[in-house]
N, C-alpha and C positions, 0 to 999 in steps of 0.2 A: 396280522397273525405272526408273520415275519418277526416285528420287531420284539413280538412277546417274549418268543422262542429266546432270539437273540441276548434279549434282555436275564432270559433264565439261567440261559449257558453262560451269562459272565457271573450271574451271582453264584453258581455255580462253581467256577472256577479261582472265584473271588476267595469263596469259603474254602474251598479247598490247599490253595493258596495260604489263608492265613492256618488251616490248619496244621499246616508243615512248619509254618513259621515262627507260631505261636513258643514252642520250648526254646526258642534258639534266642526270642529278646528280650536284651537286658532289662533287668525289673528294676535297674539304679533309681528310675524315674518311675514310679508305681508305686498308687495309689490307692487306695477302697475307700468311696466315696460315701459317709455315713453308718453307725452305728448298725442298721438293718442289712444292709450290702453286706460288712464285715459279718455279720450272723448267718448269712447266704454261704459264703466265701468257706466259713469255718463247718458248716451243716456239710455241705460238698464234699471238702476235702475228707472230710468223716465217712461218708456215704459211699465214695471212690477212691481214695487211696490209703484209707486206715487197715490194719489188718483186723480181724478179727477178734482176737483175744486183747488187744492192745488193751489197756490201764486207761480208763475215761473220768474223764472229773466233769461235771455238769454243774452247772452255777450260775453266777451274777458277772458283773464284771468286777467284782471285787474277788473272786476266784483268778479270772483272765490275768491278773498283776502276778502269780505262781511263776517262777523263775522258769521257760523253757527250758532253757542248757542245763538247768542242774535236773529238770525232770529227764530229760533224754528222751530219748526213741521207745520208753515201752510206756507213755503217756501221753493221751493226746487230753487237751482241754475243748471242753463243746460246751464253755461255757457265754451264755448266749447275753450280753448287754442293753437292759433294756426287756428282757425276755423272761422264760419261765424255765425252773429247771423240771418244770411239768413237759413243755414242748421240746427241752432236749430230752427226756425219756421217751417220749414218744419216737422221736426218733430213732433213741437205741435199740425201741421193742420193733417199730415195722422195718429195720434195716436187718434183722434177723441176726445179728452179732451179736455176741454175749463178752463182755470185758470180760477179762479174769479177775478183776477188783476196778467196782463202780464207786467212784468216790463221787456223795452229796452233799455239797455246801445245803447249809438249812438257816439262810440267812434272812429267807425273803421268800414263804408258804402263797405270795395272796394270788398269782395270774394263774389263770389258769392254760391251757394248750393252744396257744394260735394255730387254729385249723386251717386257717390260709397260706400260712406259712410251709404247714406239713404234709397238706395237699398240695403247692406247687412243688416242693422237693420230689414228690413220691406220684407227679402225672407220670404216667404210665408211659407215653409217648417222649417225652422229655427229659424222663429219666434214661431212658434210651439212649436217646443222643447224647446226655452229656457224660455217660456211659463210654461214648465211645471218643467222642472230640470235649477236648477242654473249653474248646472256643465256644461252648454252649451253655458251657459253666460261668458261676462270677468271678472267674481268675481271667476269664476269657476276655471281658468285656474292652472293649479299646477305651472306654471311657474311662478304665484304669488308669490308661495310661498317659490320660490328655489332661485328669486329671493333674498325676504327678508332674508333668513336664511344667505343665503353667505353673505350679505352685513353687516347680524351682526358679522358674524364670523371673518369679514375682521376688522372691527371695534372695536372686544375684542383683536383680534391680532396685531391690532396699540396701543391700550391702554397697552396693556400686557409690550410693545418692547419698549414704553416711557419711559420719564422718568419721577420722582413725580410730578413736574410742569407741564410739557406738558399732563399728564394724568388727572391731574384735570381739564386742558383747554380743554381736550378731551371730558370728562365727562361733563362739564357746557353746551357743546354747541349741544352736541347729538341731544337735543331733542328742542332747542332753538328756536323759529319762526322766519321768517328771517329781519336779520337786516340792517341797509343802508351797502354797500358793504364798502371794504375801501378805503382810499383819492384818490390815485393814481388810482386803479381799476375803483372805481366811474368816475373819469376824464372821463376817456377810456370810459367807456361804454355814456358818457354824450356827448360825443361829436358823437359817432355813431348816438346817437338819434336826437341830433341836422343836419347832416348830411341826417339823413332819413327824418325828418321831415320838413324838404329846400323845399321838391319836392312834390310841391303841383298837383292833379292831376286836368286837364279840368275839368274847370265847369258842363260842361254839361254832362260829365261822372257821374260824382256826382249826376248830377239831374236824369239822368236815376236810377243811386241807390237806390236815394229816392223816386223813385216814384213807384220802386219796391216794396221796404220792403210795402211804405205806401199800396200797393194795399193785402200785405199780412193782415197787421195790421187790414184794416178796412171790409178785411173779416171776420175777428178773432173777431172784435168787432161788428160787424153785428151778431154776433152767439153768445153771452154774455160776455168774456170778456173786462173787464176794461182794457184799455190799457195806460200803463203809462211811458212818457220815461227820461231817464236821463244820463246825461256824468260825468263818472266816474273822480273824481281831479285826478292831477299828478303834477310833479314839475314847479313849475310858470313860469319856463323860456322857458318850452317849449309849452307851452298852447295856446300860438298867434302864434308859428310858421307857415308860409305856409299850410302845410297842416293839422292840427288841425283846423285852424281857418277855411278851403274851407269846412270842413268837417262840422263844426257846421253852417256854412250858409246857407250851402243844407239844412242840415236836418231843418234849422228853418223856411225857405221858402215853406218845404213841411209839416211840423207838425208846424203850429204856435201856441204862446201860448195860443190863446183866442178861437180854435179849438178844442185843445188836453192837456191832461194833461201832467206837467212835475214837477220831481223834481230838487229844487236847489242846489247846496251847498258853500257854504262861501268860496269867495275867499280873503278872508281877512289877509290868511296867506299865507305861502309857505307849502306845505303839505310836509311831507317828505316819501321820495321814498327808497324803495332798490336800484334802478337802474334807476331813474328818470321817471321810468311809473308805478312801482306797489309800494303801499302803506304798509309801514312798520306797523307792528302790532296795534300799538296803534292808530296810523291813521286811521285804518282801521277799526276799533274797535267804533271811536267817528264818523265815518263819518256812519258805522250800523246803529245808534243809529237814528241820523239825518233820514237817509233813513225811517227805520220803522214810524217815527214821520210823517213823512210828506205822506205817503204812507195812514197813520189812516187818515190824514188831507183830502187828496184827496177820499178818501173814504167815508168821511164823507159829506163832500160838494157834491158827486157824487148822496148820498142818501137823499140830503136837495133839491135838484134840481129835482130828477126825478118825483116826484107830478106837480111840476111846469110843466116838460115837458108833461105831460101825460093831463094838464087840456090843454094845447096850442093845442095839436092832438087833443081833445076831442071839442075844439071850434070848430078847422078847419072843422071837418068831419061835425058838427052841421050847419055851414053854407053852406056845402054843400048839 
């Protein structure tokens, strides 16, 4: 019984310990270990340190490529890779926050709400804790950090065993943001997506989608947020494909434009992709820009209209 006790008071002081410690080390070598972690990691930080009214963009990972720094501090991205932007509104609706402007990528209607996912977020017990200590959270995990350190170790260890050419191409590309992949590789993966995107699904599968998210959306916008949607560009040739294209006629039929707000963006070019779905740095970078622009736009016309709206009720109710 002795050694239980003993055993409890160190993990005890074990955690307690790292929970002090935890803000104070360097994340130089810190890692997220996997597409689902990182969706852990970013639900979290949403959950505990987003304020309330903060600008939310929910999406794919082809949203996540949206330039941070030029978004700033009144946006956070909960866009989930891999995931549904049905499971991040779920989140937005049981975490009791309401954005001031919900921005929806409507690139990708078909998953539905990973209930596992938003049940361990929202255990009762767990949420508590990580509530109160980080260390409970996935920022917390040490395997962040055993992660990052091996994978630097691994990395000085190729640069070391190089030779002076390859070790300067080593060096350049470390920390590089990613760029279109190359000719051959590119092919491959272009034809996959062409291949995936042939197989358009039923219509009315699709309308069922849309008629979901919409029933989320216009609760979310019955409770103050602005809600605003937009389809993330990719490479031109695959934009009218079958199901790109089924996908934007739902969603047009159930959010039209003279109902709902949406952003546009210039298909005047060919965007260019890493891998013909996510947008290479600079792309990504000028297509931010556009976003924020138009997001003020809609915001602004949102505030030039609601006196109008407000004298319209104020008749109604007077002739009644």
């Amino acid at each position: 019984m002795n050694v239980i006790k003993k055993s409890l008071l160190i993990a005890i002081v074990m955690l307690a310990a790292y929970h002090f410690l935890l803000p104070h080390l360097s994340h130089k070598f810190y890692q997220i270990n996997g597409l689902q972690r990182g969706n852990y990691l970013r639900a979290q930080r949403y959950l505990y340190d987003i304020p309330d009214k903060t600008n939310v963009i929910v999406g794919s990972s082809m949203s996540l490529e949206l330039n941070d720094q030029t978004l700033g501090p009144s946006y956070f991205k909960l866009s989930l890779p891999g995931g549904s932007i049905q499971t991040a509104l779920e989140i937005i609706r049981r975490s009791k926050k309401r954005p001031s402007v919900l921005l929806i990528e409507t690139n990708n209607l078909e998953w539905d709400v990973d209930r596992g996912f938003v049940e361990d977020l929202f255990n009762p017990y767990l949420f508590e804790l990580r509530r109160h200590s980080a260390i409970f959270r996935e920022e917390g995990r040490p395997s962040n950090f055993v992660v990052g350190i091996t994978e630097a170790i691994v990395r000085k260890a190729c640069q070391f065993n190089a030779g002076p050419g390859e070790r300067a191409e080593l060096a350049k590309h470390s920390d590089a943001p990613a760029a279109r992949l190359s000719g051959q590789l590119f092919g491959k993966i272009m034809d996959i997506n062409r291949e995936t995107l042939q197989h358009a699904s039923p219509p009315a599968l699709l309308a069922k989608h849309a008629n979901r998210l919409g029933e989320v959306v216009d609760a979310l916008a019955n409770e103050g947020s602005k809600c605003v949607f937009f389809e993330m560009p990719f490479d031109d040739s695959l934009m009218d494909l079958p199901l790109p294209a089924a996908t934007r006629k739902a969603v047009a039929a159930r959010f039209p434009g003279d109902k709902y707000s949406w952003l546009r963006f210039a298909r005047d070019h060919n965007y260019e992709t890493v891998d013909g779905i996510h947008l290479v740095r600079p792309e990504a970078d000028g297509v931010t820009k556009v976003f924020l622009q138009q997001v003020a736009d809609v915001v602004q016309e949102s505030k030039q209209s609601s006196p109008h709206i407000h004298a319209l009720a104020h008749e109604s109710q007077s002739s009644q």
